[in-house]
C-alpha positions in Angstrom: -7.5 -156.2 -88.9 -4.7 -154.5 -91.2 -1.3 -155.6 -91.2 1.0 -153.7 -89.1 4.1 -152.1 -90.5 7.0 -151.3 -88.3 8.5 -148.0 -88.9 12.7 -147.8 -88.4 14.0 -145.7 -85.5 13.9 -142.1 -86.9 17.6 -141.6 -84.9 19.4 -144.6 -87.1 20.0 -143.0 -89.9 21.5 -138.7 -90.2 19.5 -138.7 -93.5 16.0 -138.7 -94.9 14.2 -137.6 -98.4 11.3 -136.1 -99.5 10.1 -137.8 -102.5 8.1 -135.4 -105.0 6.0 -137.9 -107.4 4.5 -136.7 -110.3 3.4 -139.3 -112.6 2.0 -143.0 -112.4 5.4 -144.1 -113.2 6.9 -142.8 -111.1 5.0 -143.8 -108.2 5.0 -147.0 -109.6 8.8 -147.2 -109.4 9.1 -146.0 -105.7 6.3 -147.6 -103.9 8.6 -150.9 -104.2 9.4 -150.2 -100.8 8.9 -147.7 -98.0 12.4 -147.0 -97.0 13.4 -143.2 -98.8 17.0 -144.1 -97.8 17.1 -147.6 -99.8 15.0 -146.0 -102.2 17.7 -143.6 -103.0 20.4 -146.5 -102.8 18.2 -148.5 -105.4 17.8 -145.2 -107.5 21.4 -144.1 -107.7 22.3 -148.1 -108.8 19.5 -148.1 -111.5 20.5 -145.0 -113.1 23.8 -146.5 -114.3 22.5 -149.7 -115.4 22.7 -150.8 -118.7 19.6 -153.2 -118.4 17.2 -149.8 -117.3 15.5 -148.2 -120.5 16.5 -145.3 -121.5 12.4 -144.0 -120.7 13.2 -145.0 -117.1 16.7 -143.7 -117.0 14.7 -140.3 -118.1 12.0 -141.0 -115.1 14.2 -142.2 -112.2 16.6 -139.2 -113.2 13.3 -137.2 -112.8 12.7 -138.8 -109.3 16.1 -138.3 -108.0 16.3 -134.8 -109.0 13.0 -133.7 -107.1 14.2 -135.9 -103.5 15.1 -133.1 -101.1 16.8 -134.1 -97.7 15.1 -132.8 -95.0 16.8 -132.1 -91.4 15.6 -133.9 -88.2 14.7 -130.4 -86.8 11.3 -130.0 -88.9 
């Protein structure tokens, strides 16, 4: 039997994100976790980090620009 994964409340947090992936890497770099909101977190930190390559600067950029919030009325 598979492992089950708990999914958070959907009323804890006022935001979410649709994440548009295009490209191995990029999935690569988001499917670290399944939480859009830390994802975001985690995305907006890398971007000014030094240690990131300048490649993944160009592909989290990428990422971040194609997230779209969507409201809880949908």
């Amino acid at each position: 039997m598979g492992k089950v994964v708990n999914f958070p409340d959907r009323f804890l947090s006022c935001r979410r994100y649709r994440i548009s992936l295009y490209t191995d890497f990029e999935v690569e770099l988001v499917l670290a976790t399944l939480d859009p909101i830390f994802v975001r977190k985690a995305l907006d930190f890398s971007i000014g980090n030094s240690i990131i390559s300048d490649v993944a600067k160009i592909a989290i950029q990428n990422i971040i620009n194609n997230m779209e919030e969507i409201p809880f009325d949908e």
